[in-house]
MDTraj code that builds the backbone (N, CA, C; nanometers):
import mdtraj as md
import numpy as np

residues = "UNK UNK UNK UNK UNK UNK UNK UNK UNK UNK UNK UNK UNK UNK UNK UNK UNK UNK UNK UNK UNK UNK UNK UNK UNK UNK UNK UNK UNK UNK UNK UNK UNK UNK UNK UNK UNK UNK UNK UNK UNK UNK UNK UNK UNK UNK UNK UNK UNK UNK UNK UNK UNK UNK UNK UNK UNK UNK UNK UNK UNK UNK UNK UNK UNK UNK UNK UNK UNK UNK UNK UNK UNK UNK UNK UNK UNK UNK UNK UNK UNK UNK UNK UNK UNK UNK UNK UNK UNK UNK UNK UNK UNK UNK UNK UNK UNK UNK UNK UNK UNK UNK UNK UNK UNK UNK UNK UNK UNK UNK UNK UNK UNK UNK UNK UNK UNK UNK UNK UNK UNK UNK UNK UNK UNK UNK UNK UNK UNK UNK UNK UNK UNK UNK UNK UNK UNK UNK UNK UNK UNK UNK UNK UNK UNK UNK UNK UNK UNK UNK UNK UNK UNK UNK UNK UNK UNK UNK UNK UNK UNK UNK UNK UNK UNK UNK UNK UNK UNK UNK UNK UNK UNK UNK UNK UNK".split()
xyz = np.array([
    [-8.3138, 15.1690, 18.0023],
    [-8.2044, 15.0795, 17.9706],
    [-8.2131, 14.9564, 18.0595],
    [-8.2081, 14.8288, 17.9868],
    [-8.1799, 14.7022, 18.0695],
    [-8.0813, 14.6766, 18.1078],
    [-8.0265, 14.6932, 18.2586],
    [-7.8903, 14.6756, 18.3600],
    [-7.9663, 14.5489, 18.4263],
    [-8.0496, 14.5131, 18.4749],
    [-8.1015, 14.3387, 18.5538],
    [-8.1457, 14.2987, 18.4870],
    [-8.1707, 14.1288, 18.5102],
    [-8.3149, 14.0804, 18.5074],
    [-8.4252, 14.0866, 18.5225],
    [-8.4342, 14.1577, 18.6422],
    [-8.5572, 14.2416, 18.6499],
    [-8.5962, 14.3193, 18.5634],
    [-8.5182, 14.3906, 18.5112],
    [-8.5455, 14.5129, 18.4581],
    [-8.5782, 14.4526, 18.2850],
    [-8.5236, 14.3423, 18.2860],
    [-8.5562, 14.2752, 18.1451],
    [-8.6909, 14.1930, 18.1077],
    [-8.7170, 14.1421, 18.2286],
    [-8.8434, 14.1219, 18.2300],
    [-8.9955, 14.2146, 18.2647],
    [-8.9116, 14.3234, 18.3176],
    [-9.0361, 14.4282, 18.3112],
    [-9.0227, 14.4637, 18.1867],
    [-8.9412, 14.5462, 18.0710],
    [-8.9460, 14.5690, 18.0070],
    [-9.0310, 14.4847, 17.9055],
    [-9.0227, 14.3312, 17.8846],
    [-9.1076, 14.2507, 17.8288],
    [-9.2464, 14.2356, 17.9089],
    [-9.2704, 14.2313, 18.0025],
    [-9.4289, 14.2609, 18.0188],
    [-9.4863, 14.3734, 17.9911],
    [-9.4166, 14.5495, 17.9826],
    [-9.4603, 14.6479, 17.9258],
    [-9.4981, 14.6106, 17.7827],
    [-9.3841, 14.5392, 17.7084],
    [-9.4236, 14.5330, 17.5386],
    [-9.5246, 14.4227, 17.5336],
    [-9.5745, 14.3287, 17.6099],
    [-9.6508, 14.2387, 17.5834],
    [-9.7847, 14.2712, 17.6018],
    [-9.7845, 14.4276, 17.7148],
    [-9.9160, 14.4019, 17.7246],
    [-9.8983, 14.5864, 17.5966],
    [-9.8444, 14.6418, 17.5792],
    [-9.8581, 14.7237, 17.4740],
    [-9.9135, 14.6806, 17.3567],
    [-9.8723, 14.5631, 17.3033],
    [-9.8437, 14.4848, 17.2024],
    [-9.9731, 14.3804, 17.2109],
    [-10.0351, 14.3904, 17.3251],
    [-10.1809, 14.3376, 17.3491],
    [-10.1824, 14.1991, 17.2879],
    [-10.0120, 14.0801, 17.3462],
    [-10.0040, 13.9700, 17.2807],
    [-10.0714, 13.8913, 17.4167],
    [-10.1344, 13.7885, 17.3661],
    [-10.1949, 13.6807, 17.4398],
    [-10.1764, 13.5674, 17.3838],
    [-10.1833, 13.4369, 17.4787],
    [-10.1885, 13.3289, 17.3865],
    [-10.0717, 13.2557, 17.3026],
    [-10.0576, 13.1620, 17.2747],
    [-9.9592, 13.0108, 17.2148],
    [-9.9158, 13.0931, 17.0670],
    [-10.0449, 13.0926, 17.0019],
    [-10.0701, 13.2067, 16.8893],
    [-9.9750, 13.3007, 16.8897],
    [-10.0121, 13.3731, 16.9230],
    [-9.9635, 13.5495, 16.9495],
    [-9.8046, 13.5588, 16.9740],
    [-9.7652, 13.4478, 17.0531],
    [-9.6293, 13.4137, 17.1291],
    [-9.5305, 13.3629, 16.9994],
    [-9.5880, 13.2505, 16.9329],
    [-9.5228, 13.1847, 16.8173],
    [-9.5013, 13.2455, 16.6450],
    [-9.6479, 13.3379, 16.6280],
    [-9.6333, 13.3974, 16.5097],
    [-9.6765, 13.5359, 16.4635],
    [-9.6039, 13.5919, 16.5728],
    [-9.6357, 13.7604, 16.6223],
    [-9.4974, 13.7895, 16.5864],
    [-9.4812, 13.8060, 16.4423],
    [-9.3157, 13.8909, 16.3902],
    [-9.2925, 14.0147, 16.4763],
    [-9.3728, 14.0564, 16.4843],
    [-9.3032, 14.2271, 16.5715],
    [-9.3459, 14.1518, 16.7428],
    [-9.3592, 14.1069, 16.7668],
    [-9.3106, 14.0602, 16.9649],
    [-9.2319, 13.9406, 16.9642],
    [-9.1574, 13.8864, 16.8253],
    [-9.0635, 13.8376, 16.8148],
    [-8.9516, 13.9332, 16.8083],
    [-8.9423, 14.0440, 16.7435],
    [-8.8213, 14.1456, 16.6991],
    [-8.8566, 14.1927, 16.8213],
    [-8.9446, 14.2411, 16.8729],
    [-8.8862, 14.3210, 17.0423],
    [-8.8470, 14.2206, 17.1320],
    [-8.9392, 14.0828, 17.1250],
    [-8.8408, 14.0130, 17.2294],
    [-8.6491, 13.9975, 17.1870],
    [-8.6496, 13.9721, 17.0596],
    [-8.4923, 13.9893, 17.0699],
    [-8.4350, 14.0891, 17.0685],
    [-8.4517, 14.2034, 17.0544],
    [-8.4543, 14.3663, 17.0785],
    [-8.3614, 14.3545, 17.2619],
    [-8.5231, 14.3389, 17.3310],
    [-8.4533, 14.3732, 17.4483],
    [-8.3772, 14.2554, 17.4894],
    [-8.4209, 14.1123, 17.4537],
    [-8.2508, 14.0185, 17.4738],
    [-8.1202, 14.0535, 17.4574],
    [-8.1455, 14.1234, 17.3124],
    [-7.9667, 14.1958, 17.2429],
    [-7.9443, 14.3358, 17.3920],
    [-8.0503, 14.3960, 17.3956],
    [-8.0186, 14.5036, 17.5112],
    [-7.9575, 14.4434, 17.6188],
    [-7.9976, 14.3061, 17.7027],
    [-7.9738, 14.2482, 17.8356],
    [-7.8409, 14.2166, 17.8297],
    [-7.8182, 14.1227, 17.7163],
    [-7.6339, 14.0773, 17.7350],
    [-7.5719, 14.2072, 17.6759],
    [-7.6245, 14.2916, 17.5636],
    [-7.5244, 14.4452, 17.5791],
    [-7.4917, 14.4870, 17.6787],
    [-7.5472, 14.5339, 17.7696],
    [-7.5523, 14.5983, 17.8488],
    [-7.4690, 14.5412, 17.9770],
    [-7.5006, 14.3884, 17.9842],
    [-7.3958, 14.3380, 18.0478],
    [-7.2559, 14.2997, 18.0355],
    [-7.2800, 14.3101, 17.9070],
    [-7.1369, 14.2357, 17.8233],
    [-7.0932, 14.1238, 17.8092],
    [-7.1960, 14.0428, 17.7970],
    [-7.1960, 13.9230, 17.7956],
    [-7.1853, 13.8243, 17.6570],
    [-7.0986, 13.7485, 17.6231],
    [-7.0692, 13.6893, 17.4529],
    [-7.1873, 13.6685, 17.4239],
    [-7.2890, 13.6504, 17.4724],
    [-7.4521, 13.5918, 17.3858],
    [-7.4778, 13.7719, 17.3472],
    [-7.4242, 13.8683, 17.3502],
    [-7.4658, 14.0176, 17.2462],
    [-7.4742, 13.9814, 17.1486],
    [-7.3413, 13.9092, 17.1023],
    [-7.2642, 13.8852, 16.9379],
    [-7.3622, 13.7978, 16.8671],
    [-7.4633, 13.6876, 16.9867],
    [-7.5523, 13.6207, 16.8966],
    [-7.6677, 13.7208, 16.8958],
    [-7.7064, 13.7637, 16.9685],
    [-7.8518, 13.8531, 16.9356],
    [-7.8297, 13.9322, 16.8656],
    [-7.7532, 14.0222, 16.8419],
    [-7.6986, 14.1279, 16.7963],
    [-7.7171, 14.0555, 16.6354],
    [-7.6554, 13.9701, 16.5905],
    [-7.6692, 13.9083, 16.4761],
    [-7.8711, 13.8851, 16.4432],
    [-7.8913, 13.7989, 16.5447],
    [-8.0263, 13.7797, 16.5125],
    [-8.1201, 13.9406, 16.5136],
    [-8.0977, 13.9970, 16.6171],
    [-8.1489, 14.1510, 16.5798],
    [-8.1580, 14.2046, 16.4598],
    [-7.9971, 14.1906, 16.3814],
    [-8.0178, 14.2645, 16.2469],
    [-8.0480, 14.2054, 16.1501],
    [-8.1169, 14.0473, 16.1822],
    [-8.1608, 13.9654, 16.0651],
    [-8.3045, 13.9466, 16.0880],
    [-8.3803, 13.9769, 16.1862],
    [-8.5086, 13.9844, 16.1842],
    [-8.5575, 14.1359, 16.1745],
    [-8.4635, 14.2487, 16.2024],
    [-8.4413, 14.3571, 16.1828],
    [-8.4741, 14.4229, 16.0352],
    [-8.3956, 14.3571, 15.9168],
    [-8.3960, 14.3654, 15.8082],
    [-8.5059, 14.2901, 15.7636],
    [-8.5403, 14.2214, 15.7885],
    [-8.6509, 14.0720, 15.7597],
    [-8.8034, 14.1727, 15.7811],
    [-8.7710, 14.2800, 15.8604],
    [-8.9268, 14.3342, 15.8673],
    [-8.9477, 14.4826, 15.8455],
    [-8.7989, 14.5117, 15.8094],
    [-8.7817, 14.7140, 15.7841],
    [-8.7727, 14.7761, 15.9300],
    [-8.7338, 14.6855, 16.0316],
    [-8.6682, 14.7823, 16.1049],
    [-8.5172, 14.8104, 16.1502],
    [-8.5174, 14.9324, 16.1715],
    [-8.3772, 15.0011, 16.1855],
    [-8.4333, 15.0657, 16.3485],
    [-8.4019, 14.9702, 16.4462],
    [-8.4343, 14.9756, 16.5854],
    [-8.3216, 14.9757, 16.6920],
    [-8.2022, 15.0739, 16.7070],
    [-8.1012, 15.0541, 16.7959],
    [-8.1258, 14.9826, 16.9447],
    [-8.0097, 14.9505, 16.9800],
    [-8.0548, 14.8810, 17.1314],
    [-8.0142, 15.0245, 17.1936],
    [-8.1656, 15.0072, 17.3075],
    [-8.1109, 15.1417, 17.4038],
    [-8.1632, 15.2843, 17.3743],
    [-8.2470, 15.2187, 17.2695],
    [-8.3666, 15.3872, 17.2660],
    [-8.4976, 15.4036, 17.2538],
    [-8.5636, 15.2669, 17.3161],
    [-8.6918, 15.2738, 17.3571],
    [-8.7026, 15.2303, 17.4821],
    [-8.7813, 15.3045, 17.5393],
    [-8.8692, 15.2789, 17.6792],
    [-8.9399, 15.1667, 17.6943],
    [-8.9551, 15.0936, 17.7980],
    [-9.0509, 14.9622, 17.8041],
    [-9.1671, 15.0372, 17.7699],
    [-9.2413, 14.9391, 17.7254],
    [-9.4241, 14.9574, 17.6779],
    [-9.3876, 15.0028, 17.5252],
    [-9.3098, 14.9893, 17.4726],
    [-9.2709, 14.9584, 17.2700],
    [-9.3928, 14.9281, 17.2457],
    [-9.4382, 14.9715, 17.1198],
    [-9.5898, 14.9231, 17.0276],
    [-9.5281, 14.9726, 16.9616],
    [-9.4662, 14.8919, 16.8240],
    [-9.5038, 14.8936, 16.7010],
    [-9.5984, 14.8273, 16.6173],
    [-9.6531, 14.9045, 16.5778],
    [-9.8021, 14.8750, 16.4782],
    [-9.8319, 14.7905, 16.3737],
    [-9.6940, 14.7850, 16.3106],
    [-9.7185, 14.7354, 16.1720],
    [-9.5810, 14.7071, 16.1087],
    [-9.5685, 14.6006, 16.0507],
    [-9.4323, 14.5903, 16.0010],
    [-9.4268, 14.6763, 15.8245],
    [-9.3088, 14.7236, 15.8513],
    [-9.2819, 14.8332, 15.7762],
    [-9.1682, 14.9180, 15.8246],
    [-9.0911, 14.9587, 15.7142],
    [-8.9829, 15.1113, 15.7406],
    [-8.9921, 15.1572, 15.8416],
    [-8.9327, 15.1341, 15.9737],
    [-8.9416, 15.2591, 16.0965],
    [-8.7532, 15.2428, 16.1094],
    [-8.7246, 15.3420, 16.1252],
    [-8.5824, 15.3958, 16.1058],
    [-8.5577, 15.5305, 16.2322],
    [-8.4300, 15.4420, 16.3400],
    [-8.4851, 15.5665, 16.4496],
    [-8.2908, 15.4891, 16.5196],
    [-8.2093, 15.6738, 16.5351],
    [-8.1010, 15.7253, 16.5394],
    [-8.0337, 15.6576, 16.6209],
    [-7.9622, 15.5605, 16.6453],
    [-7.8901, 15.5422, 16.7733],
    [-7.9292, 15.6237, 16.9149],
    [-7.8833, 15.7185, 16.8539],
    [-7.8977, 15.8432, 17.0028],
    [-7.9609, 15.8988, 17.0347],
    [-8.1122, 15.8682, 16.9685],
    [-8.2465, 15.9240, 17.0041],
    [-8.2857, 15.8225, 17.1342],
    [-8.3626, 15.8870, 17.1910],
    [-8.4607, 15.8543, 17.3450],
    [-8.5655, 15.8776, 17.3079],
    [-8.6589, 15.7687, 17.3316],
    [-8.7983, 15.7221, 17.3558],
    [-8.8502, 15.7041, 17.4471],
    [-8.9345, 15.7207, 17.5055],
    [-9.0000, 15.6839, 17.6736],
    [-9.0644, 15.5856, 17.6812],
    [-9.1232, 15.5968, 17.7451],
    [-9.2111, 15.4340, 17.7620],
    [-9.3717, 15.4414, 17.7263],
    [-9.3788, 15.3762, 17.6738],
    [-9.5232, 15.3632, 17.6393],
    [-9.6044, 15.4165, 17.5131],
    [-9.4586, 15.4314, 17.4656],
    [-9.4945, 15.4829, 17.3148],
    [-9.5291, 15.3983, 17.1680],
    [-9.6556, 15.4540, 17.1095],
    [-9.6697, 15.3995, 16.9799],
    [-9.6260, 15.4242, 16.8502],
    [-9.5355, 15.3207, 16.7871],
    [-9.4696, 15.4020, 16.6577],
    [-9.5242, 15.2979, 16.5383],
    [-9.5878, 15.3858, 16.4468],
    [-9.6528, 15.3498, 16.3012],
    [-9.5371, 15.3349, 16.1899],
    [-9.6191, 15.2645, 16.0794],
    [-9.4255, 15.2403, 15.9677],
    [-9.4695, 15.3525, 15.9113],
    [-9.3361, 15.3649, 15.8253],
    [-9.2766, 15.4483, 15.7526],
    [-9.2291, 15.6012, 15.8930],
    [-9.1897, 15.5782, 15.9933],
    [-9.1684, 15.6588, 16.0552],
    [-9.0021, 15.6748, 16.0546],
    [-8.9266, 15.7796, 16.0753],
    [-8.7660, 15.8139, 16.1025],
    [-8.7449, 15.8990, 16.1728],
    [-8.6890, 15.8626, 16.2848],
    [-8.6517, 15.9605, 16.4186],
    [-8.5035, 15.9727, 16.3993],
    [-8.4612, 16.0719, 16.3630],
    [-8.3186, 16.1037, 16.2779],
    [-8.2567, 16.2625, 16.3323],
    [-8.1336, 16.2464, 16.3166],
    [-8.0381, 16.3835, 16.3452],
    [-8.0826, 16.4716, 16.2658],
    [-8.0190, 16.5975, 16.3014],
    [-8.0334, 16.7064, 16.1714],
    [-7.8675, 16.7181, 16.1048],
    [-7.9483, 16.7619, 15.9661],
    [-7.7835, 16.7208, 15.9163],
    [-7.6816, 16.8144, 15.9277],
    [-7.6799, 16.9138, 15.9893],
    [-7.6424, 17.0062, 16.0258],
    [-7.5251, 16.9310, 16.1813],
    [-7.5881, 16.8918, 16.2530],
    [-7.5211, 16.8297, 16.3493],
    [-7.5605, 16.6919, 16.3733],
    [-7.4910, 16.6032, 16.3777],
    [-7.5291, 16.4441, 16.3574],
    [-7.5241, 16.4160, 16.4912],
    [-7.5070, 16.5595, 16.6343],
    [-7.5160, 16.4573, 16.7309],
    [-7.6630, 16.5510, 16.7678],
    [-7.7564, 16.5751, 16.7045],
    [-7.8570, 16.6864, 16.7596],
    [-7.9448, 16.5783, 16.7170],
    [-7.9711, 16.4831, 16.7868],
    [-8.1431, 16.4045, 16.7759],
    [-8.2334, 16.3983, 16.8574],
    [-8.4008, 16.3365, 16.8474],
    [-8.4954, 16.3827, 16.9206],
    [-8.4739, 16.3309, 17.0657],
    [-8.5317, 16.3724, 17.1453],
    [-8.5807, 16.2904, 17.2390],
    [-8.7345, 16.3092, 17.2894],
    [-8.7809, 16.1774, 17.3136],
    [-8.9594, 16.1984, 17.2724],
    [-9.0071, 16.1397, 17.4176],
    [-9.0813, 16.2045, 17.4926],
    [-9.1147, 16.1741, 17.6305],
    [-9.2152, 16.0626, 17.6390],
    [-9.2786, 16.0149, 17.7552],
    [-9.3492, 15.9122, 17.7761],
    [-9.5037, 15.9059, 17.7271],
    [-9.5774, 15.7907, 17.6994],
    [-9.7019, 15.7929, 17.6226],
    [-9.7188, 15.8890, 17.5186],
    [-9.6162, 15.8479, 17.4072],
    [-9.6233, 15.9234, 17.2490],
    [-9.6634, 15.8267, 17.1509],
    [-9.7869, 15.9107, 17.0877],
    [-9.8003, 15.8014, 16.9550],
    [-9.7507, 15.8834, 16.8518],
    [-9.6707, 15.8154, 16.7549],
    [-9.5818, 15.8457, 16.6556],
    [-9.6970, 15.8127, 16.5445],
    [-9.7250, 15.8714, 16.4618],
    [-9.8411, 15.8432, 16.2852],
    [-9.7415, 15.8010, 16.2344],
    [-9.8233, 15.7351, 16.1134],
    [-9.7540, 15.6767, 15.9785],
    [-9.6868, 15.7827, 15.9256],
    [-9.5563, 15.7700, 15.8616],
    [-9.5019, 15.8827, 15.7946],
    [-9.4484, 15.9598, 15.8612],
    [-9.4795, 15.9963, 15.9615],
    [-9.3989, 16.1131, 16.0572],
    [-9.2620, 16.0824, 16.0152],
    [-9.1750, 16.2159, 16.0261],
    [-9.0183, 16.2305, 16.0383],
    [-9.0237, 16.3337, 16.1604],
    [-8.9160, 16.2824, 16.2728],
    [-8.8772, 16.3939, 16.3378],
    [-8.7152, 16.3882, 16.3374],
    [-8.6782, 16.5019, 16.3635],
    [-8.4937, 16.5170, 16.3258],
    [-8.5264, 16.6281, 16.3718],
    [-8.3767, 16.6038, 16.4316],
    [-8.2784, 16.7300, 16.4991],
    [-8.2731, 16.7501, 16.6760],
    [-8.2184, 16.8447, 16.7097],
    [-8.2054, 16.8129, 16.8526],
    [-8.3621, 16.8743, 16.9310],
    [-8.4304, 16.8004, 16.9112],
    [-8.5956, 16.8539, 16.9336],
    [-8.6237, 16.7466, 17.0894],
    [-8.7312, 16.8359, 17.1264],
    [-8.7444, 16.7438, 17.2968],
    [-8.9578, 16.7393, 17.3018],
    [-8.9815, 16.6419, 17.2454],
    [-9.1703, 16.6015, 17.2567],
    [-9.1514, 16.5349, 17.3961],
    [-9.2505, 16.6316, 17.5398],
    [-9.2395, 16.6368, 17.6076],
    [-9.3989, 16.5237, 17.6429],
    [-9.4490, 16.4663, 17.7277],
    [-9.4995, 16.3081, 17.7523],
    [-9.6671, 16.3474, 17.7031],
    [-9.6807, 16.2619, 17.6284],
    [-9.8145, 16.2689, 17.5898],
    [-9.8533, 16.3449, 17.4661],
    [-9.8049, 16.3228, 17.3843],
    [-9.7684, 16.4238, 17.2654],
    [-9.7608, 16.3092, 17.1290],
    [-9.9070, 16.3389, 17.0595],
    [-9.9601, 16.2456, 16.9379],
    [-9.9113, 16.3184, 16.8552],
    [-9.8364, 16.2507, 16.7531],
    [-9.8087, 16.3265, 16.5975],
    [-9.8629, 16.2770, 16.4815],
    [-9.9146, 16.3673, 16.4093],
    [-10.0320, 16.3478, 16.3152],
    [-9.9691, 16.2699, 16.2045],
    [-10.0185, 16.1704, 16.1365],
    [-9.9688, 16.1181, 16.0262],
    [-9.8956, 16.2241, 15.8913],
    [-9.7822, 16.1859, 15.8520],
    [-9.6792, 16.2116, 15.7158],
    [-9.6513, 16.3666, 15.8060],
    [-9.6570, 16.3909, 15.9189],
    [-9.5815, 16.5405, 16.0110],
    [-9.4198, 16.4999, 15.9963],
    [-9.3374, 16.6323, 15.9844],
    [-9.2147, 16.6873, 16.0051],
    [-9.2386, 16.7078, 16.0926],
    [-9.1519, 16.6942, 16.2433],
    [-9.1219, 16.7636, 16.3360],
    [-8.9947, 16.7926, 16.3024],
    [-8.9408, 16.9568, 16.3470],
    [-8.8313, 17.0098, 16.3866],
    [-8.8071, 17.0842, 16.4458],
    [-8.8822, 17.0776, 16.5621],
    [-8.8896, 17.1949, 16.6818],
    [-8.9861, 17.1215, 16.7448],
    [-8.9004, 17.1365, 16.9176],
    [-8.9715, 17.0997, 17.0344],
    [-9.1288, 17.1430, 17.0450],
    [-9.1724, 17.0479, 17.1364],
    [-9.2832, 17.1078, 17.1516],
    [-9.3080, 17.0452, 17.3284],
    [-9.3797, 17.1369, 17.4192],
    [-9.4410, 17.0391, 17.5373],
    [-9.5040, 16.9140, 17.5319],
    [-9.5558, 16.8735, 17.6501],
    [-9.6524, 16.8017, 17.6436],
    [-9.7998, 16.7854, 17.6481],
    [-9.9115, 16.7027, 17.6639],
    [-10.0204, 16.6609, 17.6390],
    [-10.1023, 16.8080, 17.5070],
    [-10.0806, 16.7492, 17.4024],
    [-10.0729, 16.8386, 17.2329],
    [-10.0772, 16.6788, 17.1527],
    [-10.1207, 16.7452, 17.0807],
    [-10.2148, 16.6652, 16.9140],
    [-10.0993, 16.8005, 16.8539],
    [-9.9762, 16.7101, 16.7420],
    [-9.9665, 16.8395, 16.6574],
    [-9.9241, 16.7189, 16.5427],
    [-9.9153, 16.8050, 16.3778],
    [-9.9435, 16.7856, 16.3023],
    [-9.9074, 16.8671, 16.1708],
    [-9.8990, 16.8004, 16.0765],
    [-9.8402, 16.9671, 15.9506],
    [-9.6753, 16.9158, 15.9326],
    [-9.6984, 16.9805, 15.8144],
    [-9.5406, 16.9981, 15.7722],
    [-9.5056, 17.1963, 15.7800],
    [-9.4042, 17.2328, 15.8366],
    [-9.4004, 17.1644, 15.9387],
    [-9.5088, 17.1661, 16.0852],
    [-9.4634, 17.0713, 16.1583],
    [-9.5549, 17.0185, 16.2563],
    [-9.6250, 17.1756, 16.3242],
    [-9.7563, 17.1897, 16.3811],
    [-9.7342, 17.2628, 16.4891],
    [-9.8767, 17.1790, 16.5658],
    [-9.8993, 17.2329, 16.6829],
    [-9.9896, 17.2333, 16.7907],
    [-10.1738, 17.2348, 16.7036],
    [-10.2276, 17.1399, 16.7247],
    [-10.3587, 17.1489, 16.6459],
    [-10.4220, 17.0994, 16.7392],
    [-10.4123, 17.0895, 16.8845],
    [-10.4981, 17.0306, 16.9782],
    [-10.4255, 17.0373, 17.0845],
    [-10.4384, 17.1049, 17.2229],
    [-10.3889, 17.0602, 17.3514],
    [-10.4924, 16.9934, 17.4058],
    [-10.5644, 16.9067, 17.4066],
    [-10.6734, 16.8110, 17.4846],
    [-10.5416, 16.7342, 17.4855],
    [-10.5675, 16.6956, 17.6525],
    [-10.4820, 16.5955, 17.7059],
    [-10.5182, 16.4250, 17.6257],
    [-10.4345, 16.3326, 17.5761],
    [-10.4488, 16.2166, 17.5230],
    [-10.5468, 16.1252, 17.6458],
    [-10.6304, 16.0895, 17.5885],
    [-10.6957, 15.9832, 17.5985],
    [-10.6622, 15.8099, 17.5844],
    [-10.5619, 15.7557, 17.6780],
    [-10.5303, 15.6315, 17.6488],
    [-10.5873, 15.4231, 17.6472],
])
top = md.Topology()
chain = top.add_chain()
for i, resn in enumerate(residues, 1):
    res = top.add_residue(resn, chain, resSeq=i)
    for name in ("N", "CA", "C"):
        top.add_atom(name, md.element.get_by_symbol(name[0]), res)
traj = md.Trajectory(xyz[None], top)
């Protein structure tokens, strides 16, 4: 969570160098390190409470919609990589760690059973295309999920899993 300046500008050098942006280029017509830079802007005055929320907050959900994401403030970890613009849809009250990669068509969602039971996904996770995870599930740091996987049940960390539903198809520690 962004509480300083500091902490707002680390968070943007994690996504910049995740996001492997360089350059005038990269800075000006890079749609997704435009939506995280206003991402964690809308996070900085949230968090402080400051009247410039009400403008980011606006611009959030208009570059938000403009590219298919459904990205709450306050549930990703610095070092964000998203891959590709496209459908990624992820819970208010889900937790992300840092350094995680998320592919489109992904939804990190409650179970409908209890709307306050959502994931929380530990540090250096790559999320596949298609993945759904839901429910009160805990992917512990280093933990790749295989493209179009259900998760609905925890799993540790450093695991390759995969399947509908998901299970364990590799503990070799990730290679980053």
């Amino acid at each position: 969570m962004i509480k300083s300046k500091s902490d707002y500008l680390y968070f943007l050098k994690k996504d910049k160098e995740s996001l492997k942006v360089s350059g005038l280029k990269s800075y000006l017509f890079n749609d997704i390190w435009k939506f995280q830079r206003i991402l964690r802007k809308h996070e900085y005055y949230a968090n402080r409470n400051s009247i410039f929320k009400h403008w980011y907050a606006y611009k959030h959900k208009k570059i938000g919609r403009l590219l298919g994401f459904t990205i709450p403030i306050n549930t990703c970890g610095a070092g964000l990589s998203i891959a590709h613009i496209g459908t990624i849809v992820i819970n208010g009250d889900a937790r992300i760690g840092e350094n995680c990669r998320i592919h489109v068509c992904v939804n990190i969602g409650a179970s409908a059973q209890n709307s306050n039971a959502v994931p929380v996904i530990g540090d250096n996770c790559y999320i596949g295309p298609g993945a759904k995870l839901y429910g009160g599930i805990t992917l512990g740091d280093n933990v790749a999920i295989g493209a179009n996987s259900v998760v609905n049940k925890s799993f540790e960390g450093d695991c390759v899993i995969a399947g509908v539903p998901a299970k364990v198809i590799s503990n070799n520690k990730l290679i980053r």
